[in-house]
KEMI-944517 format. One line per 8 residues: number of its first residue (from 1); for each residue x, y, z negated of C-alpha. Coordinates in Angstrom, 3 decimals, decimal comma. Layout:
BEGIN
NUM	X/Y/Z | ...
// end
This chain:
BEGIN
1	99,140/68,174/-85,550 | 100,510/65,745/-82,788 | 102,330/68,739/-80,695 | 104,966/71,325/-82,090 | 105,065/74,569/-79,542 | 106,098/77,968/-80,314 | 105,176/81,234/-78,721 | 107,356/84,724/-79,844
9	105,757/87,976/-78,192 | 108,091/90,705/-78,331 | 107,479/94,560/-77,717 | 110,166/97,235/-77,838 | 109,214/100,487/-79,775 | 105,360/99,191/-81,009 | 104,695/101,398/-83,610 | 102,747/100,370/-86,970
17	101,412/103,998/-87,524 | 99,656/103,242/-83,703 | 98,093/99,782/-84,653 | 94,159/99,649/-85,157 | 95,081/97,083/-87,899 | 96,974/98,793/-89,770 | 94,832/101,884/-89,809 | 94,643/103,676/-86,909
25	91,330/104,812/-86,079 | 91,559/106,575/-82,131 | 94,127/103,838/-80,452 | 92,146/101,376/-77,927 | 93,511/97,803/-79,013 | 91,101/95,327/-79,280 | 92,957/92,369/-78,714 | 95,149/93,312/-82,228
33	92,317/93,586/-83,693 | 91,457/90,099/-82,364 | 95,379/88,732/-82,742 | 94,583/89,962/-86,750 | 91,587/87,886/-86,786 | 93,650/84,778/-85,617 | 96,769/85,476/-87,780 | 98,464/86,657/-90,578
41	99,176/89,997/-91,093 | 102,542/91,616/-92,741 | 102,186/94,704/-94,159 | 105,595/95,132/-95,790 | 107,632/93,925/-92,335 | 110,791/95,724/-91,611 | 113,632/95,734/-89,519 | 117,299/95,008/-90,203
49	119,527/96,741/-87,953 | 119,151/98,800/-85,252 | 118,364/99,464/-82,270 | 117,791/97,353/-79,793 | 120,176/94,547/-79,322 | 121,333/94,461/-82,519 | 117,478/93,691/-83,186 | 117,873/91,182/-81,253
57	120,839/89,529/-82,162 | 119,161/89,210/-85,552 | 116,349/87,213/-83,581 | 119,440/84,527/-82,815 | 121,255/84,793/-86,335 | 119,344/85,404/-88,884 | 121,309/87,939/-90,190 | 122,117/91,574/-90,681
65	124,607/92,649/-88,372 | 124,933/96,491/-88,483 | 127,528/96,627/-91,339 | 130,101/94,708/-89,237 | 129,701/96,221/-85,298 | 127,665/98,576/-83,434 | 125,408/97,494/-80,244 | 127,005/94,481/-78,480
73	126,619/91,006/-77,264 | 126,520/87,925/-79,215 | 129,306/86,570/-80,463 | 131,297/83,454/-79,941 | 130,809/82,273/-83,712 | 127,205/83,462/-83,577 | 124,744/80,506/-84,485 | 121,760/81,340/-81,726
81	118,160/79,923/-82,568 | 117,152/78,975/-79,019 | 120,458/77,131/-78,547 | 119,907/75,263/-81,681 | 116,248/74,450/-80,412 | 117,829/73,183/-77,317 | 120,139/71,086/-79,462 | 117,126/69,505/-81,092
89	115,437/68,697/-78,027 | 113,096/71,780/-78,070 | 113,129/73,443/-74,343 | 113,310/77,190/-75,176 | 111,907/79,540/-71,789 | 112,112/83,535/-71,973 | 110,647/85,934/-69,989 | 111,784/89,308/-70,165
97	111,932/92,430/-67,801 | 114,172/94,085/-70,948 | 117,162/95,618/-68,733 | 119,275/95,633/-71,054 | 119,918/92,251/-71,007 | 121,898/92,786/-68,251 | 124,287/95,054/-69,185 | 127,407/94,451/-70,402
105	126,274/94,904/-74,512 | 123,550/92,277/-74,280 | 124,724/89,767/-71,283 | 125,727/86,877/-73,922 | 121,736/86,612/-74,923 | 119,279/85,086/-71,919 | 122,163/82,508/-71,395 | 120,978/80,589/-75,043
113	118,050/79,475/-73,736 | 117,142/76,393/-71,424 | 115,788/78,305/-68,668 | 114,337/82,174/-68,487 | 112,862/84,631/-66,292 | 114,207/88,213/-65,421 | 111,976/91,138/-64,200 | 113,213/94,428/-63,230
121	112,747/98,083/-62,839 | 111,984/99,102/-66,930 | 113,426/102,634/-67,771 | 116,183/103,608/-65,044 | 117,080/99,994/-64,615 | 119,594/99,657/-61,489 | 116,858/97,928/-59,123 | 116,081/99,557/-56,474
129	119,103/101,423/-54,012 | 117,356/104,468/-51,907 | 121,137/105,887/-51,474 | 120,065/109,437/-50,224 | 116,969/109,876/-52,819 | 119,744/109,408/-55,426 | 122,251/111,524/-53,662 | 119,416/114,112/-53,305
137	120,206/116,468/-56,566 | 116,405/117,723/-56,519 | 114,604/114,560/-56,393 | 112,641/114,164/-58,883 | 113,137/117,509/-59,971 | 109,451/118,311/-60,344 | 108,855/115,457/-63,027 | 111,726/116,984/-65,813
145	112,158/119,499/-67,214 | 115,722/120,500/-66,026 | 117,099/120,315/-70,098 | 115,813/116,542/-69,661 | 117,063/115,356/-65,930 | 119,522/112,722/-65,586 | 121,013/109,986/-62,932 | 118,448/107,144/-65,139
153	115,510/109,298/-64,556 | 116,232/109,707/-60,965 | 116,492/105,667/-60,617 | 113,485/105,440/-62,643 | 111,490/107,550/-60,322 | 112,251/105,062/-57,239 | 111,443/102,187/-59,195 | 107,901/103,466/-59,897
161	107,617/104,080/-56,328 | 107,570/100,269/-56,118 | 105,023/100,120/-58,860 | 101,876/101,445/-57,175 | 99,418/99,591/-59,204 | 99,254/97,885/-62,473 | 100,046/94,502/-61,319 | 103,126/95,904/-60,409
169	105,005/97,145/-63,589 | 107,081/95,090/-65,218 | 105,043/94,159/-68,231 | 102,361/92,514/-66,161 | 104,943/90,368/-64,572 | 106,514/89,471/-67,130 | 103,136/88,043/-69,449 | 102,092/86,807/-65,440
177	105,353/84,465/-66,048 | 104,616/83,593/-69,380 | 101,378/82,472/-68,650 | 103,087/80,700/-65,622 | 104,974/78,811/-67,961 | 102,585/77,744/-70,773 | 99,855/76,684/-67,663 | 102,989/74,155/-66,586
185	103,769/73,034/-69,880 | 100,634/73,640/-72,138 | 100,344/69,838/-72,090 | 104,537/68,617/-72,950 | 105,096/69,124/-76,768 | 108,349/70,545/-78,348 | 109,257/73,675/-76,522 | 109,684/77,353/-77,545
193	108,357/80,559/-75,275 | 109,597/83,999/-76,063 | 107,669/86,591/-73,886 | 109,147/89,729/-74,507 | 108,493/93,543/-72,836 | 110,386/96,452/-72,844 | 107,096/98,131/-73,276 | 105,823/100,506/-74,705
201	109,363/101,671/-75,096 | 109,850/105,152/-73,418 | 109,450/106,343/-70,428 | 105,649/105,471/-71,646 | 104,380/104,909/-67,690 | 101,028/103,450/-67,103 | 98,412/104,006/-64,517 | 95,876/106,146/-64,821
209	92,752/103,429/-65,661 | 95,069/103,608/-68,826 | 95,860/107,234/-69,457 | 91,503/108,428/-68,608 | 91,102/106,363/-71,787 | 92,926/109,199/-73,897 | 91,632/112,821/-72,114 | 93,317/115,538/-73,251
217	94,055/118,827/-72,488 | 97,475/119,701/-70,820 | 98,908/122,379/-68,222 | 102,726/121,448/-68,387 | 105,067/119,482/-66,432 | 104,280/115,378/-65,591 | 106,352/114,429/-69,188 | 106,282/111,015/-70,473
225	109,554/110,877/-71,819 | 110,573/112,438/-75,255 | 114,320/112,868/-75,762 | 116,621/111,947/-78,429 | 116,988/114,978/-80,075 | 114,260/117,379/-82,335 | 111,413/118,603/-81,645 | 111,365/121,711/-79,279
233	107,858/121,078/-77,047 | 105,038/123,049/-78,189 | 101,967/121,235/-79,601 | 100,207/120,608/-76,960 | 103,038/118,595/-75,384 | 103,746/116,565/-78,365 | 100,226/116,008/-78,679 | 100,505/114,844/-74,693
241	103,643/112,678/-75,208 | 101,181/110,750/-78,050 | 98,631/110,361/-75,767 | 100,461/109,009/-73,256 | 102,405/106,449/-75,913 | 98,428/105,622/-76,674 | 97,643/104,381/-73,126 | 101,055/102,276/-73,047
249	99,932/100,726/-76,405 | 96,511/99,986/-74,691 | 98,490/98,167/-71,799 | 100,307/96,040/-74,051 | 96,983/94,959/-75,860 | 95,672/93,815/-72,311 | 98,627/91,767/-71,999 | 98,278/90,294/-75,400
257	94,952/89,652/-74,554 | 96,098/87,230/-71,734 | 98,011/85,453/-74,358 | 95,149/84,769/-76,497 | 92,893/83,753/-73,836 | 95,182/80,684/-72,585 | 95,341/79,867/-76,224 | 91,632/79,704/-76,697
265	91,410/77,865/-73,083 | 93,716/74,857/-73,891 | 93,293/74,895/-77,803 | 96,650/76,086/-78,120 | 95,895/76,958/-81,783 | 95,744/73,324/-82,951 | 99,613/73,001/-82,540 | 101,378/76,030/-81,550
273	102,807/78,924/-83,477 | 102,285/82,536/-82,635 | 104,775/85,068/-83,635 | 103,781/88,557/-82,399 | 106,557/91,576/-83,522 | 108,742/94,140/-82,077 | 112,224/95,310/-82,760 | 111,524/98,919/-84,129
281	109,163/101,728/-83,952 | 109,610/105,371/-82,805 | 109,128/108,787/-84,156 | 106,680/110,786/-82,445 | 107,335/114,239/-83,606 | 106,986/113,551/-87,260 | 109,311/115,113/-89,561 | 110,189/117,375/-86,332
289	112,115/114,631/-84,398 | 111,585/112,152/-81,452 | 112,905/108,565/-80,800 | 114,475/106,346/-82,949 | 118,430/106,925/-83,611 | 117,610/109,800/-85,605 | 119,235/109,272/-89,002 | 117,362/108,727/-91,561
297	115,346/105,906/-90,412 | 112,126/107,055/-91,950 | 108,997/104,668/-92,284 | 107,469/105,345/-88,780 | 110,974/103,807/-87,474 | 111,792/101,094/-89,898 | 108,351/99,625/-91,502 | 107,387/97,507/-88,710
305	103,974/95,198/-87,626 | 103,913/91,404/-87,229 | 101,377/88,877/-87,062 | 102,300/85,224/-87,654 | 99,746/82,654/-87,015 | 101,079/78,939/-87,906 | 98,601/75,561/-86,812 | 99,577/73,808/-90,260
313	97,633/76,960/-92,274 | 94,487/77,798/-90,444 | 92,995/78,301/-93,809 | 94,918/81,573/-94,005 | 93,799/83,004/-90,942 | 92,495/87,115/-90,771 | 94,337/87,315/-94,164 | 97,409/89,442/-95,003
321	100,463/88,950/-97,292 | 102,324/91,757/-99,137 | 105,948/90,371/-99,782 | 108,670/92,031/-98,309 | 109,471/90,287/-94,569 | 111,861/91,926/-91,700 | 113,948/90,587/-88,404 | 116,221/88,386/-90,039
329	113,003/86,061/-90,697 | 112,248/85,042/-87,522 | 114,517/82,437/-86,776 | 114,640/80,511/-89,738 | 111,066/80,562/-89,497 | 110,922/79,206/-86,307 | 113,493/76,579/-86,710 | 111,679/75,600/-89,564
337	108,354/75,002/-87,844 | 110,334/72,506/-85,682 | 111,854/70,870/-88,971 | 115,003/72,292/-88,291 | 117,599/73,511/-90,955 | 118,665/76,819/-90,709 | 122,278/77,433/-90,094 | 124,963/78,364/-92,727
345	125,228/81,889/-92,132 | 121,695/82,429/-91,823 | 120,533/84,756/-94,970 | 116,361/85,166/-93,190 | 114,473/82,692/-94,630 | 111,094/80,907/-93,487 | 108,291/82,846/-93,720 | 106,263/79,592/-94,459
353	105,888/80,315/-98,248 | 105,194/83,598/-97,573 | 102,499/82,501/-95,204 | 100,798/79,584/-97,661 | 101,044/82,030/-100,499 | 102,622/85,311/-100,429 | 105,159/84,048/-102,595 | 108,073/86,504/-101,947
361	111,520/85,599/-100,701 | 113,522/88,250/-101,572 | 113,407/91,358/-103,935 | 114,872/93,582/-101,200 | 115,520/94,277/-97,714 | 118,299/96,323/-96,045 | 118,086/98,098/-93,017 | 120,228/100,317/-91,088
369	122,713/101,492/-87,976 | 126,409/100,591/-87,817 | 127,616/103,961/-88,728 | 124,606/105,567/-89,887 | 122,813/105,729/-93,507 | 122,582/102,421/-95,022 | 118,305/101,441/-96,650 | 116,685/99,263/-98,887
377	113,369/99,004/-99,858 | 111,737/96,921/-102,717 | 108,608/97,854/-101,042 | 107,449/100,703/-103,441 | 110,846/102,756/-102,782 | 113,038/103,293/-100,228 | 116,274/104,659/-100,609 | 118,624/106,018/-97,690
385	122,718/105,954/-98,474 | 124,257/108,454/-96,780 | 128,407/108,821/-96,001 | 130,305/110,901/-98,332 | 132,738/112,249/-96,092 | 132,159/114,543/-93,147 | 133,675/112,542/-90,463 | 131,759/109,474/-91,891
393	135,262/107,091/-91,799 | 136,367/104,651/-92,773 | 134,506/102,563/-90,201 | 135,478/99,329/-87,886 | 133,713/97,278/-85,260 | 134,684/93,392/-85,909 | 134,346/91,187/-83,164 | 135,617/88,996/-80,375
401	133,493/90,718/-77,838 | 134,622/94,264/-77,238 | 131,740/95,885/-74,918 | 129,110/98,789/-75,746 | 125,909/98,798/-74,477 | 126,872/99,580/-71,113 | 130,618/99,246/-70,826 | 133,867/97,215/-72,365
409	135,337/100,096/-75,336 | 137,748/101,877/-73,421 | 141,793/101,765/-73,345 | 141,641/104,165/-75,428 | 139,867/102,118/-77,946 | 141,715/98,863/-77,594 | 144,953/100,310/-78,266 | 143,983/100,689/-81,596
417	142,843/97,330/-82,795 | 143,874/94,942/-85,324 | 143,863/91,187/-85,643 | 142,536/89,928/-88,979 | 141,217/87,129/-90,245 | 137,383/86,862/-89,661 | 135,053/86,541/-92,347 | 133,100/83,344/-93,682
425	130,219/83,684/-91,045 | 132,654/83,650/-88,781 | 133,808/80,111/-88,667 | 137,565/80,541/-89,578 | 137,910/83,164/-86,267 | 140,781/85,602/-85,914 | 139,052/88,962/-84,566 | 139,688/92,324/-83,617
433	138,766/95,198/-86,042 | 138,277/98,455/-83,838 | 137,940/101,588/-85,343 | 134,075/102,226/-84,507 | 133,336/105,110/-82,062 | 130,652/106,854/-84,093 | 127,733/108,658/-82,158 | 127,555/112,430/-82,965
441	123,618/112,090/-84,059 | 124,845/110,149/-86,778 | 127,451/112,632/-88,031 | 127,207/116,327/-86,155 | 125,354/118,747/-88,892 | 124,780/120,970/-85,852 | 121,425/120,220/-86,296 | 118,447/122,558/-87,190
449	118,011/119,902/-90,193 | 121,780/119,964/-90,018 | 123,308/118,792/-93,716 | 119,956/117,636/-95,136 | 118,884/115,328/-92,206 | 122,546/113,383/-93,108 | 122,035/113,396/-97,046 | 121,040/110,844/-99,439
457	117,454/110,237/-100,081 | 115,071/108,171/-101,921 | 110,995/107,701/-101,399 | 108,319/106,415/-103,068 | 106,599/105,062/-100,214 | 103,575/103,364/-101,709 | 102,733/106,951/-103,088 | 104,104/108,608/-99,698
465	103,973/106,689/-96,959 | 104,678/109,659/-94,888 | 108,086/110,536/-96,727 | 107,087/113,997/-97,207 | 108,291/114,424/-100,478 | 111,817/113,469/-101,761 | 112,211/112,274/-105,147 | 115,082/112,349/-107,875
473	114,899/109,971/-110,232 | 118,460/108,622/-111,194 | 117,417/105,738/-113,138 | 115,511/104,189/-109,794 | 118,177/105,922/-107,732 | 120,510/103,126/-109,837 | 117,866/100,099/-109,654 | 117,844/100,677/-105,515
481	121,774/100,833/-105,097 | 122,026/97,532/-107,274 | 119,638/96,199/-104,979 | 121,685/97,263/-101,872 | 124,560/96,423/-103,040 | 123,387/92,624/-103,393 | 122,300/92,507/-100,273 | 125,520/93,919/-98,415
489	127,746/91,659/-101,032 | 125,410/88,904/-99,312 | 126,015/89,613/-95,829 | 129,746/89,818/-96,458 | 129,723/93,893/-96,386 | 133,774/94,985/-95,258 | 135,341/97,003/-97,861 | 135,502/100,223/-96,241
497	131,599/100,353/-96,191 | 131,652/100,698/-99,578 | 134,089/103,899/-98,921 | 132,557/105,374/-96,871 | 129,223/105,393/-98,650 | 130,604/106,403/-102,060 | 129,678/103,062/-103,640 | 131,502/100,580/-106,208
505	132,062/97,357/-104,706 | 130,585/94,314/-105,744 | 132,338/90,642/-105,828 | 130,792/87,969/-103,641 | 131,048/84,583/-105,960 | 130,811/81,543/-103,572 | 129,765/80,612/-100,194 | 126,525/79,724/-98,443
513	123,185/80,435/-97,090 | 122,779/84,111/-98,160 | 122,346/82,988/-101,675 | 125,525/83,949/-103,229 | 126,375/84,997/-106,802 | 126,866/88,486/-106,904 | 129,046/90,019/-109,589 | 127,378/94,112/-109,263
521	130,049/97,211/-111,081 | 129,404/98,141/-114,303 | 126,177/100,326/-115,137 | 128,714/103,378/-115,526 | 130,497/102,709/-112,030 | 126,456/102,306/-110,370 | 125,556/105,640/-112,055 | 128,431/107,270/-111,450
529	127,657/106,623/-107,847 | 124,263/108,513/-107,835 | 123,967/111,375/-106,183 | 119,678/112,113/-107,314 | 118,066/113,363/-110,417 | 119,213/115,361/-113,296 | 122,900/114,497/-112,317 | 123,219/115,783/-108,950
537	126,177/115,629/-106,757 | 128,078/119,109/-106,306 | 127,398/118,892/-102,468 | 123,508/117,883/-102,780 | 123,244/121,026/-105,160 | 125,595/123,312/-102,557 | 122,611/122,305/-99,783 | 119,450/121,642/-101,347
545	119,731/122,943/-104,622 | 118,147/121,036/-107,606 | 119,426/117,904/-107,434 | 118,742/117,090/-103,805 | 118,396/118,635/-100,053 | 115,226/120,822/-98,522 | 114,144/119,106/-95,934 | 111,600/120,569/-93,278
553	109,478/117,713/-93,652 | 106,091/119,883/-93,252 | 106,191/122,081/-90,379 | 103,873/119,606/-88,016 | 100,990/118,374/-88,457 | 101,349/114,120/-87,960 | 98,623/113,311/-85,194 | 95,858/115,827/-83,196
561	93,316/117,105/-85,833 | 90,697/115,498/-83,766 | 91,863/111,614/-84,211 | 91,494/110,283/-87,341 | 93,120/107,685/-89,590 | 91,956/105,180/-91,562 | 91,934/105,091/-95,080 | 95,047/103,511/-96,346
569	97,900/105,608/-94,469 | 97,623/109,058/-95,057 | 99,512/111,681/-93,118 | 100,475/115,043/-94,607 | 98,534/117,985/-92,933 | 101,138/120,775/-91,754 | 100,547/124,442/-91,263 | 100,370/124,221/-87,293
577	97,074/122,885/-85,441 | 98,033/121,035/-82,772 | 95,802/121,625/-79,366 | 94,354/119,261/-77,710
// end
């Protein structure tokens, strides 16, 4: 190999559960199928935290960061993977028409690479100004139901006014610059492109040579945009909703299939690596929600797909590896492929090993939401740490960048911060520590799930993929928490976290690389601490009964009767047909 090139593709919201590869029967993706054939496939991928930028931010890093602040920018102490390409002499180029880039919680990010494209008008993005269609209170007012209208809809309706025709939308751009860049460049050596859509991240909009691909039957309002909340559409509109995520999905496998052509017409597999992933997934109406904020973050949200093809192993080609992989991976692995150390605070590791041989790097991986229930998975189980107190405190943001997704915290906020010493990963930093404005999904029990949706839970998810069925079993209840407790002693996990989960704290021995000694409680203090099996917690047993919460895991039916799944991920079958 006399080159070293890189290639990242990112989507936002690509769902496993929708991948032909990993079985879906009915969605139209051929060129997965082909990127399979070309790559290695993950099957036990997940992400670390959540949603969006913090996603992201763990593409710079390396590591967790949704036990120390909520959705925000990097930080000034944050070690960024393109800027230590750039460093090394690797050019690093992104493309991206991800708006939220360019607000104020994510405007720290494009700036780490060497050069980058921006393309506009995904989801409500602020592009185009028609000042009296947005003064107009009934534009639009035909697309949305009125429960659903708001002022990004309304902005997202004149954008697609500018997007008469596939070549158009921002995802066909933004691959159109990609390409762009790798036809300029396919012949220089030591540079890193990260080509990364917003799609198929709702509002799922494609044209209609996409949608005829998935007929269906449907009589209600144009809806392509499910809501944050549960599930109160009939069947045939979730079944629509699906359908329309389908022909999205289909869209992005065009665009992938660009990407694979230009590396099959300049040989680009002799010497570049291809990294294909996506931040999260999305529910669909299973277990009666939408989206993805929804605490828990059940399978369909946090077990993720990736493909990882690497020019040094074409040997391993159309295989796929088992060990547990999530985020936190991806830049170690990349700075790796350029023979580039990872940084100090990094605790992802090169998925190199993993690659060659499926040897595993880690006997857990944590997920999670500042704020929300703290995961970990070993990959057969999955267990979901919920608060113990109703107004889910203590809780702090740390940083040196105080903005939210779309705006600095308030007055109101800043008036109440500290100044502390930072931690280790912080590089000897004083920074704030703001008491974190928690959102009411993750807390409010005015919910038709209400306290169950918000209580501890644990899953064997080889056995039920679908989550269907809770278990309580206190002696894997107590493996799991020593497994999470490891992990958030190893990403430097503030006290209060520990408080506010109902955990014993563990003591961190030594600094470096993720790999710390971990002193864990005492067996009595872990089981103590469990709230499953025969020893249930008094407030489990006050709203479940028997040792944990009912949950209304059952009342839908996972996907149309008519499409079919392949064998290897099998969803539960509900009482209610759904129409199509």
């Amino acid at each position: 190999m006399t080159k070293k090139r890189c290639v990242v593709v990112m989507y936002d919201t690509l769902c496993r559960h929708f991948m032909p590869t990993y079985g879906n029967e009915w969605i139209k993706a051929p060129n997965f199928e082909r990127l399979a054939q070309h790559s290695i496939q993950f099957n036990n991928f997940y992400v670390g935290s959540m949603p969006c930028m913090p996603a992201r931010r763990e593409m710079h890093t390396g590591r967790y960061n949704f036990l120390h602040r909520s959705w925000g920018p990097l930080e000034p102490f944050d070690d960024s993977m393109p800027e230590i390409l750039n460093a090394n002499g690797v050019h690093s180029h992104k493309v991206t028409d991800h708006h939220h880039y360019w607000e104020d919680g994510g405007a720290t990010y494009h700036q780490r690479y060497t050069t980058f494209d921006l393309v506009r008008g995904q989801e409500g993005d602020k592009w185009k100004g028609d000042v009296e269609k947005l003064r107009d209170p009934l534009y639009g007012a035909d697309r949305w139901p009125e429960s659903q209208r708001f002022p990004m809809m309304k902005q997202d309706n004149i954008n697609r006014e500018h997007m008469d025709r596939t070549e158009l939308q921002p995802q066909y751009k933004t691959f159109s610059l990609g390409l762009e860049f790798i036809e300029r460049n396919h012949e220089a050596d030591n540079w890193y492109l990260q080509i990364e859509t917003f799609d198929p991240h709702e509002p799922f909009f494609t044209h209609q040579e996409f949608q005829e691909l998935y007929p269906h039957e449907y009589d209600g309002p144009a809806f392509d945009w499910p809501p944050y909340r549960e599930i109160r559409e009939d069947d045939q509109t979730i079944a629509h909703i699906r359908y329309m995520y389908a022909a999205l999905v289909t869209f992005c496998d065009q665009q992938l299939g660009r990407v694979l052509d230009v590396f099959d017409r300049y040989n680009l597999w002799d010497d570049t690596m291809l990294l294909v992933n996506t931040d999260h997934g999305f529910l669909m109406g299973e277990h009666d929600w939408w989206a993805k904020v929804m605490n828990p973050f059940f399978q369909e949200v946090a077990h993720i797909p990736f493909w990882a093809f690497d020019p040094r192993m074409p040997e391993c080609v159309g295989e796929s590896r088992e060990s547990l992989a999530q985020t936190i991976d991806i830049a170690p692995t990349v700075l790796d492929f350029f023979g580039i150390d990872r940084p100090w605070g990094a605790q992802g590791h090169t998925l190199s090993a993993r690659m060659q041989d499926d040897d595993p790097a880690r006997d857990a991986s944590l997920f999670g939401v500042m704020g929300g229930h703290v995961n970990v998975t070993d990959g057969r189980y999955t267990y979901m740490r919920a608060n113990v107190t109703d107004d889910n405190t203590p809780l702090y943001d740390y940083t040196l960048m105080p903005t939210h997704m779309k705006a600095p915290f308030s007055p109101t906020e800043l008036q109440r911060w500290d100044k502390i010493d930072g931690f280790d990963f912080m590089k000897g930093c004083q920074i704030m520590k703001i008491p974190t404005r928690t959102p009411p999904a993750m807390t409010s029990k005015d919910n038709p799930m209400g306290r169950a949706r918000l209580s501890t839970l644990l899953f064997d998810v080889q056995n039920d993929p679908a989550q269907i069925n809770p278990i309580t079993d206190e002696g894997i209840e107590a493996r799991m928490i020593k497994l999470m407790l490891v992990e958030m002693a190893r990403n430097e996990c503030p006290e209060e976290q520990y408080e506010r989960l109902g955990l014993p704290a563990p003591k961190r021995m030594g600094k470096g690389h993720g790999n710390d000694v971990i002193e864990l409680p005492s067996d009595e203090a872990i089981k103590a601490a469990c709230v499953l099996g025969t020893a249930a917690s008094k407030e489990a047993a006050e709203h479940g009964g028997e040792g944990f919460p009912k949950l209304p895991f059952h009342p839908r039916q996972q996907f149309p009767s008519n499409l079919k799944m392949r064998p290897g991920y099998v969803f539960s079958q509900g009482s209610e047909e759904i129409t199509t």
